[in-house]
C-alpha positions in Angstrom: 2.7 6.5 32.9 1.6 3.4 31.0 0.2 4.1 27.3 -2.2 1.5 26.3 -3.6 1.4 22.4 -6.8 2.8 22.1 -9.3 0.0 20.6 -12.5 1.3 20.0 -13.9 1.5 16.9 -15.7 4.8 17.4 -12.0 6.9 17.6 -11.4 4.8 14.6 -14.4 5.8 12.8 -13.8 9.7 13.8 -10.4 9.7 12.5 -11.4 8.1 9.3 -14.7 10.8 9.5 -11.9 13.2 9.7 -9.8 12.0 7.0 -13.5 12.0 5.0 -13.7 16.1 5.6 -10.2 16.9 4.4 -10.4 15.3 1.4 -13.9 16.4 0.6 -12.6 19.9 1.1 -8.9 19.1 -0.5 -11.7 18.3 -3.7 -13.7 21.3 -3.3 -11.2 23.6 -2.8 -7.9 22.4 -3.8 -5.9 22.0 -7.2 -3.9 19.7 -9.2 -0.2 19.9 -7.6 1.2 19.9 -11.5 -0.9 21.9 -13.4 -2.8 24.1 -10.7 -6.2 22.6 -12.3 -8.9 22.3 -10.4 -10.7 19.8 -12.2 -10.1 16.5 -10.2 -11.5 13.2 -10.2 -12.2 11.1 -6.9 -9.1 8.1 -7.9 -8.6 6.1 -4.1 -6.4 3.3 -4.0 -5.8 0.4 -1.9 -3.9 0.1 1.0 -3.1 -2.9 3.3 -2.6 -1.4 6.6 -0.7 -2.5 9.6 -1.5 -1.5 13.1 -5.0 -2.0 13.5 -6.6 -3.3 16.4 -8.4 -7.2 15.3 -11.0 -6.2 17.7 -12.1 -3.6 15.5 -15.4 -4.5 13.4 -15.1 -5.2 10.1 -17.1 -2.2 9.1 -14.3 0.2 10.5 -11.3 -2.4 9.5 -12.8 -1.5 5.9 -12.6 2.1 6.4 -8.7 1.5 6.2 -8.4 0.1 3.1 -8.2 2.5 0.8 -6.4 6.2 0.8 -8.4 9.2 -0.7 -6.7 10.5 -3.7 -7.5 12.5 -6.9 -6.7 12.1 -10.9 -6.5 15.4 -12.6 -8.6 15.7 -15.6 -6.4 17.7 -17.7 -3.1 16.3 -17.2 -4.2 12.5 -15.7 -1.2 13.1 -13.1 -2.2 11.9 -9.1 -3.0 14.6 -6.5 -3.2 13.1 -3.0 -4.4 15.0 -0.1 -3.0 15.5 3.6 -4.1 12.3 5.7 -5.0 11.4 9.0 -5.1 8.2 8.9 -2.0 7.3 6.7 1.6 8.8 7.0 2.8 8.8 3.4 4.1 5.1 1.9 4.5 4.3 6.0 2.5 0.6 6.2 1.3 0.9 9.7 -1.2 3.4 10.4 -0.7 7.1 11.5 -2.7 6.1 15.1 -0.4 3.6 15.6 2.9 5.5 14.7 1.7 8.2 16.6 0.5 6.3 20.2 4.0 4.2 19.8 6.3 7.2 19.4 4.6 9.2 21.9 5.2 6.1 24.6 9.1 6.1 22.7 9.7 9.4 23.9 8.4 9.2 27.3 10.7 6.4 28.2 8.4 4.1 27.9 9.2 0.5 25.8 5.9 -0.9 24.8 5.7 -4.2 25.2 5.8 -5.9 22.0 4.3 -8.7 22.7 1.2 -7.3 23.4 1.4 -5.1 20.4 1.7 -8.3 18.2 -0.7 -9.7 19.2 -3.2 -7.0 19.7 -2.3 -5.3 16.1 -1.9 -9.0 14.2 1.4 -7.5 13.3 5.3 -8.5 13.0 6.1 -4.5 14.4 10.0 -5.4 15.4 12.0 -2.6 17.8 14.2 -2.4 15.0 10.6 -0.3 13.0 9.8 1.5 16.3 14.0 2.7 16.1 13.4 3.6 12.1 10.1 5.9 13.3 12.2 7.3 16.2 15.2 8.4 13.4 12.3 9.8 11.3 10.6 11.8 13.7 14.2 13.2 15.1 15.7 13.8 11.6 13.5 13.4 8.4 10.3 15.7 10.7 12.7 17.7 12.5 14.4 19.3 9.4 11.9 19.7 7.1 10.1 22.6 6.2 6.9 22.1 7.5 8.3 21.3 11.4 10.9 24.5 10.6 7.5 26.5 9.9 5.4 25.1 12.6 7.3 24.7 15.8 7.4 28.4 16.6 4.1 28.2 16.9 3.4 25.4 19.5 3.3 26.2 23.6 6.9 25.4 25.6 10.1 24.3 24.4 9.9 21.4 22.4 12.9 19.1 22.3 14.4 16.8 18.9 13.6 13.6 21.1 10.2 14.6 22.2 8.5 16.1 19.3 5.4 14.5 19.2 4.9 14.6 23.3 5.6 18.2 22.7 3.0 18.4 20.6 1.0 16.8 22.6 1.1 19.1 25.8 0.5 21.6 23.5 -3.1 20.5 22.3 -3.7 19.2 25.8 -3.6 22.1 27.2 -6.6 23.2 24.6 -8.6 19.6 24.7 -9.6 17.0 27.3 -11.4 14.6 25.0 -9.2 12.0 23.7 -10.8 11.2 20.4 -10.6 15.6 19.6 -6.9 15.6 20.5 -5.9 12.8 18.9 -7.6 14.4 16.1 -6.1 17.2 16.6 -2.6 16.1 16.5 -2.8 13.9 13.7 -4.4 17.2 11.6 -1.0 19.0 12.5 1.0 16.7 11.4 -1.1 15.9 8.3 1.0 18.2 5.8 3.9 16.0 5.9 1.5 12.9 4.9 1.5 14.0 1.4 4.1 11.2 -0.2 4.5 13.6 -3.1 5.4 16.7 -1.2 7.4 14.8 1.5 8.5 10.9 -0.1 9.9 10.5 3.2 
């Protein structure tokens, strides 16, 4: 099966939607990681994204441009909430990690060419081979996937993570915008560059 990059701007604008609601309720509901305050200040910052499509309008090429984060008022130290749109310090975009892997995995070698051109990026197969290493060591071991796994439909296999993951919320949701939501919301914990600088 040929995987193609999605382009539309309205699964754009529902991730970034998405991204909206978890860090409205990260701010509602959440705390200072350092001093367990809950007194926390809206404090985005910029970001310079790879891996969006230049078809995209500029309205939703905006939306990427900044990451939510917090300030605590008490001790002035950064909080930043779980992400579906970024993955950590990661440059290129968590869509775009996630659509290439996934194509990785099933032994499929996107054409890079075409991902150049449509992304306005230099993505080399030496960074597709660095996200392929992460997801099969750095995701694999840590706590979160140790926690997690047990919990997901089938066996899932080191080299197949994410298309594990996938079948699993397939199974549950036909739309593609929902379960690429979906999937990107599981793997949001480990987006957190303070709780995994990875």
């Amino acid at each position: 099966m040929y995987v193609t990059f999605p382009v539309k701007d309205s699964l754009f604008l529902s991730i970034f939607s998405f991204d909206k609601e978890i860090a409205e309720d990260f701010f509602n509901f959440g705390c200072c990681r350092h001093c367990k305050s809950k007194a926390l200040s809206w404090s985005n910052y910029n970001r310079k994204p790879r891996g969006l499509p230049k078809e995209l309008s500029q309205d939703t090429l905006d939306k990427y441009r900044y990451r939510f984060s917090f300030i605590c008022r008490p001790c002035r130290l950064r909080t930043t909430p779980p992400s579906v749109r970024f993955m950590g310090r990661k440059v290129y975009t968590a869509l775009s990690i996630l659509w290439i892997s996934l194509a990785c995995e099933q032994g499929i070698s996107p054409p890079l060419h075409d991902l150049r051109i449509l992304m306005e990026s230099c993505l080399s197969q030496q960074t597709i081979e660095r996200w392929m290493r992460w997801w099969q060591h750095n995701v694999w071991n840590c706590s979160f996937w140790k926690t997690f796994r047990g919990q997901l439909l089938g066996e899932i296999k080191k080299n197949q993570i994410i298309l594990g993951v996938w079948n699993h919320f397939k199974q549950q949701i036909m739309e593609t915008a929902s379960l690429v939501n979906a999937i990107l919301k599981f793997f949001s914990p480990i987006t957190r560059p303070e709780i995994y600088p990875f």
